[in-house]
LUMKOL-130518 format. One record per atom (N, C-alpha, C): residue in one letter; z, x, y. Coordinates in steps of 0.02 Angstrom, whole numbers, plus 50000, padded with zeros to 5 digits. Each point is the difference from the previous one (the first is absolute). Layout:
<atoms>
AZXY/...
</atoms>
This chain:
<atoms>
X533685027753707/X500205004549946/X500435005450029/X500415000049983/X500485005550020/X500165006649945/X499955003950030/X500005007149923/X500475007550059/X500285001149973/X500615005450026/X500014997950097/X500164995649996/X500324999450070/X499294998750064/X499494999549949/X499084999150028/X500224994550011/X499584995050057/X499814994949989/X499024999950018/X500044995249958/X499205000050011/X499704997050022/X499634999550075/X499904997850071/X499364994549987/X499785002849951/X499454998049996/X499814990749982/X500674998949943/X500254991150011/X500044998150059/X500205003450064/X500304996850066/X499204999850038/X499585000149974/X499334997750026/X499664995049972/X499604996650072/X499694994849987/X499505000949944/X499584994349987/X499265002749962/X499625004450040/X499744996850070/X499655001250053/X500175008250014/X500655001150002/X500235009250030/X499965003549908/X499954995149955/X500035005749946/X499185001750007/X499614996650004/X499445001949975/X499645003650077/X500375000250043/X499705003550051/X500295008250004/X500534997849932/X500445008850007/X499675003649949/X499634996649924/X499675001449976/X499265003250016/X499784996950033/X499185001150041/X500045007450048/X500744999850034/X500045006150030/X500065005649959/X500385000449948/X500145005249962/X499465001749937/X499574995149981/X499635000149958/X499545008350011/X499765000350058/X499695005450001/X500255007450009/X500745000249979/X500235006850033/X500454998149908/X500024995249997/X500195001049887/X499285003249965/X499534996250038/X499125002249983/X500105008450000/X500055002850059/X499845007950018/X500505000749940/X500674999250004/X500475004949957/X499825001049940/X499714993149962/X499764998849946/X499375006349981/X499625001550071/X499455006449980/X500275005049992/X500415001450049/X500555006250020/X500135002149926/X500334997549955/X500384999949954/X499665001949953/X499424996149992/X499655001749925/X499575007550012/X499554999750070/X500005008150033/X500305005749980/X500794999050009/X500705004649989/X499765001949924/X499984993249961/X500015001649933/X499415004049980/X499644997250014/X499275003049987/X500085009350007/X500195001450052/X500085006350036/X500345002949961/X500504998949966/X500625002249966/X499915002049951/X499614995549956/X499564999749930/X499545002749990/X499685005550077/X499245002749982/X500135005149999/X499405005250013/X499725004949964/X500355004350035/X500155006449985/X500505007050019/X499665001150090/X499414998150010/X499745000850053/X500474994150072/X499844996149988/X500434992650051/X500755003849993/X500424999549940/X500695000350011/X500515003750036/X499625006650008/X500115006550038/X499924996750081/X499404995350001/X500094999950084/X500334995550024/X499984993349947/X500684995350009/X500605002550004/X500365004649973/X500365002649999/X500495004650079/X499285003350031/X499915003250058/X500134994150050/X499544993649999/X500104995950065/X500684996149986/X500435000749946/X500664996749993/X500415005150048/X499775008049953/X500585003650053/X500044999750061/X499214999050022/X500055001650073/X500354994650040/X499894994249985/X500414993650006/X500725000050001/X500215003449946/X500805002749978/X499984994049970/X499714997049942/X500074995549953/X500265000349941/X500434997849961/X499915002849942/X499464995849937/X499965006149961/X499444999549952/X500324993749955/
</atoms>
């Protein structure tokens, strides 16, 4: 599949290397997947959490 000048690497693998590239990454899509709904959670709560989420972004130099 090709899309703005991408190609997508992922055809140029066997069965055997797709599903071994899958198995590797499965658990670090897993974490992000917590990461994320966390973020949300945090974002969405009470006047108490948002103030300090807020604080460990700056200190990070993240933006909000």
């Amino acid at each position: 599949m090709r899309r703005a000048g991408y190609i997508d690497e992922m055809i140029l693998l066997s069965d055997e290397e797709h599903a071994q590239l899958q198995g590797n990454i499965a658990p670090i899509c897993l974490a992000l997947g917590k990461l994320q709904k966390l973020a949300f959670k945090i974002i969405h709560s009470t006047t108490i959490l948002l103030p300090a989420w807020k604080e460990i972004l700056a200190e990070f130099k993240l933006a909000v």
